[in-house]
C-alpha positions as CSV (number, residue, x, y, z in Angstrom):
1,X,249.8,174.4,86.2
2,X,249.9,170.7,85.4
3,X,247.0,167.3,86.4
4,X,247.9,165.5,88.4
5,X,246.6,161.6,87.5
6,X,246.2,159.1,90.4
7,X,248.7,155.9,89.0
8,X,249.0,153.7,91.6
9,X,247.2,150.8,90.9
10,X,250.0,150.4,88.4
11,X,252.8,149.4,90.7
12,X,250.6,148.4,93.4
13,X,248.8,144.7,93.9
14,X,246.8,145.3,91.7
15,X,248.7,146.1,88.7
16,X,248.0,142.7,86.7
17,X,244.4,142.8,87.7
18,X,241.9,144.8,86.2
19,X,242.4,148.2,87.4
20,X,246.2,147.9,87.7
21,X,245.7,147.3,83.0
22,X,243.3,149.8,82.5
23,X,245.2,152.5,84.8
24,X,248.2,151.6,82.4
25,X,246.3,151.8,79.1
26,X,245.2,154.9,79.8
27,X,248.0,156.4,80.8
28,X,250.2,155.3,77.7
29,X,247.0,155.9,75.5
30,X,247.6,159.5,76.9
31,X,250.9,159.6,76.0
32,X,250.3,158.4,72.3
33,X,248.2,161.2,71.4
34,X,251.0,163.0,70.0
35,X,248.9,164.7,67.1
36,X,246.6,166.0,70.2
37,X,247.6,169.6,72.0
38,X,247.4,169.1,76.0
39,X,245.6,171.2,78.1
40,X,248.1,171.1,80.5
41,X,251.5,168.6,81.3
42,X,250.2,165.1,82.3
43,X,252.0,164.3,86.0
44,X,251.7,160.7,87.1
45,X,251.9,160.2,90.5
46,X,252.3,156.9,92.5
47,X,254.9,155.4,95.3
48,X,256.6,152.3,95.6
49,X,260.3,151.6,94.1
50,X,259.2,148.8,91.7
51,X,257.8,151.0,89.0
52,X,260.5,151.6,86.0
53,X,258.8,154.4,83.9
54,X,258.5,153.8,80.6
55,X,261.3,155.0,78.2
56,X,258.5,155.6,75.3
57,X,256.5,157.7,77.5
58,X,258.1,160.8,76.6
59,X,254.7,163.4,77.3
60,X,253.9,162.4,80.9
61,X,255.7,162.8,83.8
62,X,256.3,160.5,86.9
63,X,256.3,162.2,90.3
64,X,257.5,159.6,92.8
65,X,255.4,160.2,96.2
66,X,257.6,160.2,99.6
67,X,256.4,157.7,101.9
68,X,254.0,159.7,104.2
69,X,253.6,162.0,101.4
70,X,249.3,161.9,100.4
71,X,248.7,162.5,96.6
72,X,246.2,165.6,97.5
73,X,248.9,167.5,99.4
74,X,252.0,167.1,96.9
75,X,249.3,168.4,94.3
76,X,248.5,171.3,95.4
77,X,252.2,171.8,96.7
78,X,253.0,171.2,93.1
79,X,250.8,173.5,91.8
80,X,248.3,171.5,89.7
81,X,245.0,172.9,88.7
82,X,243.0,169.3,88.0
83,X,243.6,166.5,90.5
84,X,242.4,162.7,88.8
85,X,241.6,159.8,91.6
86,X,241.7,156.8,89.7
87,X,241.4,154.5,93.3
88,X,239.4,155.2,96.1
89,X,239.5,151.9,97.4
90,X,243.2,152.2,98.1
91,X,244.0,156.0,98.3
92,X,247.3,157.8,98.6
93,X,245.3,160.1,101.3
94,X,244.2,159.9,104.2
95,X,240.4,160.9,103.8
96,X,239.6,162.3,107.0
97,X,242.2,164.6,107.0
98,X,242.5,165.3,103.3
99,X,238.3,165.6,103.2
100,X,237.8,167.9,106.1
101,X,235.9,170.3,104.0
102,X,238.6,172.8,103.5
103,X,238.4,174.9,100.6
104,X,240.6,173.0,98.1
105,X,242.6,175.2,94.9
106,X,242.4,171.5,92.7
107,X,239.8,171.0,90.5
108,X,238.6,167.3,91.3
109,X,237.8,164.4,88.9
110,X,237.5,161.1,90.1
111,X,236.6,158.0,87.9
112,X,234.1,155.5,89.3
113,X,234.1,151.8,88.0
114,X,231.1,150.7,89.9
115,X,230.0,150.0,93.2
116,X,229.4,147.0,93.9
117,X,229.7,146.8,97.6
118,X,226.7,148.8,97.9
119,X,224.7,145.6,96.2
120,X,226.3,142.9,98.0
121,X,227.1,144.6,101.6
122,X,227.0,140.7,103.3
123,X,229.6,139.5,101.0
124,X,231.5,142.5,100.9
125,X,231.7,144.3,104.4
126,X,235.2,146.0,103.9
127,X,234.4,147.1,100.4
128,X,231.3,148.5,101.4
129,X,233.3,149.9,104.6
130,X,235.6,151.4,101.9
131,X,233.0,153.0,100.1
132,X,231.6,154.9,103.0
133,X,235.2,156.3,104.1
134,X,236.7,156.9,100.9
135,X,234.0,157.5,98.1
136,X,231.1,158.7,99.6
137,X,232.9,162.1,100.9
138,X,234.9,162.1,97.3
139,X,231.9,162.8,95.5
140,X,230.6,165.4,97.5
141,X,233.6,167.2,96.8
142,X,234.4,166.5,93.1
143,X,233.7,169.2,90.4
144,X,233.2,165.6,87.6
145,X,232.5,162.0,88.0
146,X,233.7,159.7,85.0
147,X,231.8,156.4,85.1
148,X,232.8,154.1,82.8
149,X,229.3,152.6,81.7
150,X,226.3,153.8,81.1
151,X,225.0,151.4,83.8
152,X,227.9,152.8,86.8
153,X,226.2,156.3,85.7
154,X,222.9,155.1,86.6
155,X,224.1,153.6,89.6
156,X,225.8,156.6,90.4
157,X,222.9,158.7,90.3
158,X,220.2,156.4,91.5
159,X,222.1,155.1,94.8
160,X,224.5,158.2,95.5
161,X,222.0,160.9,94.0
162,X,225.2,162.0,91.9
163,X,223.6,164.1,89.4
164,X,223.6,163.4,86.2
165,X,225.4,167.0,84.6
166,X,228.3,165.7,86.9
167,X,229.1,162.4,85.0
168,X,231.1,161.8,82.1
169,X,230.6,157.9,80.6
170,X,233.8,157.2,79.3
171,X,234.4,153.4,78.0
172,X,237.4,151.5,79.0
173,X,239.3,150.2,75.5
174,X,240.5,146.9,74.5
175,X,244.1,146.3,73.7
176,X,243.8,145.2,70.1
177,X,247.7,144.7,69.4
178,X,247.3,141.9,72.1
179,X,243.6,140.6,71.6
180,X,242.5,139.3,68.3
181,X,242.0,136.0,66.0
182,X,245.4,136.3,64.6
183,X,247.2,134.3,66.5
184,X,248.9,130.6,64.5
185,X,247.3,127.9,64.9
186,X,250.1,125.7,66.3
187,X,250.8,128.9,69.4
188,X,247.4,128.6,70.0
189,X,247.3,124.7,70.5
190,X,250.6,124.7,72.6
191,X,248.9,127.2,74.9
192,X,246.2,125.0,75.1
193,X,248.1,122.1,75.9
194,X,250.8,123.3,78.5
195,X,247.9,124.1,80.3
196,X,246.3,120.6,80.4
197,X,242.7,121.9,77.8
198,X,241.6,119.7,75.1
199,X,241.1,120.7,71.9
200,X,237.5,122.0,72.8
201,X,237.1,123.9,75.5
202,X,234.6,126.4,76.8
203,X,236.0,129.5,78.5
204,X,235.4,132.1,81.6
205,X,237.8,134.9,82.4
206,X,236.8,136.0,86.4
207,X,237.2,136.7,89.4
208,X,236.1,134.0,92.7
209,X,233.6,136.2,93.5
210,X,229.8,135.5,94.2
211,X,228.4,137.7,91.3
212,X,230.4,136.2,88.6
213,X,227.9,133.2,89.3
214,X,230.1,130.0,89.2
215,X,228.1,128.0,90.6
216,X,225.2,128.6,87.5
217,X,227.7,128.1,84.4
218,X,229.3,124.5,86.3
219,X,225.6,123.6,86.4
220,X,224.6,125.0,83.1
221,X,228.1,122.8,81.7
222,X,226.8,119.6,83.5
223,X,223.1,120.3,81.4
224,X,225.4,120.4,78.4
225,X,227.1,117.6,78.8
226,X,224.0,115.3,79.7
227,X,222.3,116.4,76.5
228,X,225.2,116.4,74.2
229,X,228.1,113.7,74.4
230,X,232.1,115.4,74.1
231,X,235.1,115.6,75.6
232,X,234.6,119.2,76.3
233,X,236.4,121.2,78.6
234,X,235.4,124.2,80.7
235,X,238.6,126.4,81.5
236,X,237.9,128.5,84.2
237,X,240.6,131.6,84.6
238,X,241.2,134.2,87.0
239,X,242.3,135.2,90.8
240,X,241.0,133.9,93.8
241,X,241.0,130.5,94.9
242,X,237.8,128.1,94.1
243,X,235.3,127.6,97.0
244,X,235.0,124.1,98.7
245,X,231.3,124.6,97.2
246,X,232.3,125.1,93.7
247,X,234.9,121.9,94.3
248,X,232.0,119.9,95.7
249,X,229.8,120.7,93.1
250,X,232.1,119.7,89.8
251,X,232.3,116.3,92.4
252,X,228.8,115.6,92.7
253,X,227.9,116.4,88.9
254,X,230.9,113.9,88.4
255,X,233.2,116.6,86.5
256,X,236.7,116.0,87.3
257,X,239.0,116.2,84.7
258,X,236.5,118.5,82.8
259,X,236.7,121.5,85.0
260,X,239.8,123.2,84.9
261,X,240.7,126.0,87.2
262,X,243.8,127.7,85.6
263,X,244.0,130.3,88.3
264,X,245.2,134.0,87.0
265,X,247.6,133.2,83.7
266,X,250.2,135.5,81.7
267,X,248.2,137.9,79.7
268,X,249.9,136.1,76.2
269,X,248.5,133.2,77.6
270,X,245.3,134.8,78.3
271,X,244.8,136.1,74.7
272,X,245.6,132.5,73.1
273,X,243.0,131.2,75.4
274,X,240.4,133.4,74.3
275,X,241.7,132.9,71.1
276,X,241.0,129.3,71.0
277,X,237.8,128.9,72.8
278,X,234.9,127.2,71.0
279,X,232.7,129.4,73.0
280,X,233.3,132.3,75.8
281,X,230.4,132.1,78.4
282,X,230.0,135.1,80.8
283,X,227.2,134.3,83.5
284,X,228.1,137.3,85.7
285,X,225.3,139.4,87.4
286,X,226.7,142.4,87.9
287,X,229.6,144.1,86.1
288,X,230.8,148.0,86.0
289,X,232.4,147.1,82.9
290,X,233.4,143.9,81.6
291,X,236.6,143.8,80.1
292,X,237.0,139.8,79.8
293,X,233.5,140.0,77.3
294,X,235.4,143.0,75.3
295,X,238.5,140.9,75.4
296,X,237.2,137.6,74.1
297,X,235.1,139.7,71.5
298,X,238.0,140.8,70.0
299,X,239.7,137.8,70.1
300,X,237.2,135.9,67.8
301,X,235.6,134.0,70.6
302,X,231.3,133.7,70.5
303,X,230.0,134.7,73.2
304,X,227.3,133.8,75.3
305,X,226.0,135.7,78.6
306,X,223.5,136.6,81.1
307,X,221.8,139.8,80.2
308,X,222.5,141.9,83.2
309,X,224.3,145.2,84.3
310,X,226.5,146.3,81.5
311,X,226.4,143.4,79.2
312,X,224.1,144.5,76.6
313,X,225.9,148.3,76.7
314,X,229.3,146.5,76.1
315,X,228.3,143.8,73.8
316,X,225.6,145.2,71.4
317,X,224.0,142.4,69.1
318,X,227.4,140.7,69.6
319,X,226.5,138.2,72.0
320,X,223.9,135.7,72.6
321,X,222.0,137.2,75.4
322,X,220.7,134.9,78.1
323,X,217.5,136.7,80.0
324,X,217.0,134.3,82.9
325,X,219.6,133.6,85.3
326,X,218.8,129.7,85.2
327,X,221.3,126.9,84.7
328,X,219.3,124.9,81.9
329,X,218.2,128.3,79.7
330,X,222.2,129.2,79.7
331,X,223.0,125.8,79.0
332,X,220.4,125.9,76.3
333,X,222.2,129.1,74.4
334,X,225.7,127.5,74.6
335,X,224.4,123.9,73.1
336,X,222.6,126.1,70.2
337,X,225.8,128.1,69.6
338,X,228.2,124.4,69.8
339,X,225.6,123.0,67.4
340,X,225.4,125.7,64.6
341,X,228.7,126.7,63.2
342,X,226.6,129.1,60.7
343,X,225.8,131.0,63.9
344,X,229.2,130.7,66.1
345,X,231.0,132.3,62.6
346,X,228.1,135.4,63.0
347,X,228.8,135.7,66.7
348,X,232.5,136.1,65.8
349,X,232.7,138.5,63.0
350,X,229.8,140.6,65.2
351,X,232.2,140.7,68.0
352,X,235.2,141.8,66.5
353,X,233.1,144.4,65.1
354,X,231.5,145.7,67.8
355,X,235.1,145.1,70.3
356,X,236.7,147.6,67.2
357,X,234.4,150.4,68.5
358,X,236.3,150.3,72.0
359,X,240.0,151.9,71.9
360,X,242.1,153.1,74.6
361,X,243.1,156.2,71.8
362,X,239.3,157.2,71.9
363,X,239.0,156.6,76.3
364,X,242.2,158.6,76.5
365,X,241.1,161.3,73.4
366,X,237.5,161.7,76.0
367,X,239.6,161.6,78.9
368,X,241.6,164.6,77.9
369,X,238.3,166.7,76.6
370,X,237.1,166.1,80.5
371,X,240.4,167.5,81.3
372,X,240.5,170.6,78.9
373,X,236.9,171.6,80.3
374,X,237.4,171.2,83.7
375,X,240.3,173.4,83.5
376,X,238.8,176.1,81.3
377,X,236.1,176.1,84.4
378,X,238.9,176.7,86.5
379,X,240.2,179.5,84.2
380,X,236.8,181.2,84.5
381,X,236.3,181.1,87.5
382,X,239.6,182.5,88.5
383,X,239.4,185.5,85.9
384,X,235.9,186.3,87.1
């Protein structure tokens, strides 16, 4: 009897993208716990041809799925006692007939990042649409939820009425070994440069999306720049193309050349950027996580951000917390932290403290208890 672990946002679209990372880092996390007995094997399963499994990966076990072949019926053909759905948006099943409310032998765990399609449902149709086909009838079924905040917990049991002895809140880690303040000087400026920043820059790491509230930080950079004279640069990075509204705005609040969208970059790039940053700003208003505020934490970056969702969870008294979503109050925090280098250096050893608390070896190390109890439920109930 082996668990079977849902991998496929690893080789699938989404493997340089948030879930595609954390999927990996988990799974080689597990595999680096070699002073840790398993439960049971570890058996990865995904499909595609483009995955190469790691050589170093010498404790979990790939099982390539055929190409009709649904995740839920190979593991129970396999024999496993725990099933682990990592991605309901994009399953390797097909709900209705996987989910007809047949007696399953496979103990069910399913991981929840948040659901966000649930608060936006105008802006989001097909993820909400998702939700209702693929989640919803998952977590009537599953024996254990793992949420990875506090705040998807809540969610989870104040929207979906999951209750709360089903839910495990297991923190996503940062990878220190590429994140920190350790990088030279001189990579850091040539990052910097090939990518068209000056030497002061202002940084965001998100998504195009609504929530991640744009439109707020360009506004909150124009306030900044009318009270305080620079060349100052605000480097916005990640996927997604910028809205003709966003464009429009940087035009009318006359900020060409000082907005730079950078699009998704390498992750070495990524990590320089944060690296160099005279300030990270995070207006989001709604996060399951927030890896990009972890990430530039340890990096060395100050940080300011809206106080909503997970942000005080993940960043502690790390961060300098903005309580009203308003353009001049955000761009108020930012000028303080710019002008007082006394406070920037305290935001920045603060970070990398609290970002040192947050390691894939303790996600996977939780991950793995969740595992050993499930099964142990599944051994008692079978010997009773």
């Amino acid at each position: 009897m082996h668990v079977a672990i849902d991998a496929h946002p690893v080789a699938n679209d989404h493997a340089h993208h948030g879930i595609g990372r954390t999927t990996r880092q988990v799974l080689q996390a597990l595999d680096r716990l070699r002073d840790t007995p398993l439960p049971r094997e570890l058996w990865y399963y995904l499909r595609g041809d483009t995955w190469q499994h790691p050589v170093e990966w010498t404790r979990i076990r790939l099982r390539l799925l055929g190409d009709k072949e649904s995740i839920w019926a190979a593991a129970v053909s396999d024999g496993a006692g725990l099933l682990h759905i990592n991605d309901y948006f994009f399953p390797l099943y097909e709900p209705e007939r996987e989910l007809s409310g047949q007696a399953s032998p496979l103990r069910l765990l399913v991981t929840v990042r948040d659901i966000i399609p649930l608060h936006y449902p105008d802006q989001k149709p097909r993820g909400l649409a998702r939700l209702r086909r693929n989640l919803f009838p998952l977590l009537g079924l599953a024996d254990h939820v793992i949420a990875i905040s506090h705040w998807t917990k809540l969610d989870l049991m104040t929207h979906l009425n999951v209750p709360e002895t089903k839910i495990t809140v297991i923190h996503h880690g940062v990878d220190h070994d590429v994140f920190h303040g350790r990088y030279p000087a001189p990579d850091i400026a040539a990052t910097r440069r090939r990518y068209g920043l000056p030497a002061s820059y202002i940084l965001y790491v998100a998504g195009m999306d609504i929530r991640k509230n744009h439109r707020l930080l360009i506004d909150a950079f124009h306030y900044l720049n009318r009270t305080s004279a620079s060349g100052r640069g605000l480097a916005l990075v990640g996927p997604g193309r910028a809205t003709d509204a966003i464009r429009n705005q940087v035009t009318q609040r006359r900020l060409q050349g000082k907005v730079h969208f950078l699009g998704e970059v390498p992750l070495r790039d990524l990590a320089r950027l944060y690296a160099g940053a005279d300030l990270f700003a995070f207006p989001s208003v709604y996060e399951g996580f927030g890896n990009p505020l972890l990430e530039a934490m340890a990096s060395g970056a100050p940080v300011v951000a809206l106080k909503r969702s997970t942000v005080p969870e993940i960043a502690g008294d790390a961060a300098l917390l903005v309580e009203d979503n308003d353009y001049a109050a955000f761009g108020q925090a930012m000028a303080r932290v710019l002008a007082d280098p006394g406070l920037a250096g305290t935001l920045r050893r603060k970070g990398q403290v609290r970002a040192a608390e947050f390691t894939w070896e303790k996600t996977a190390r939780l991950t793995l208890e969740t595992y050993r109890r499930l099964l142990e439920l599944t051994s008692t109930t079978t010997s009773s």
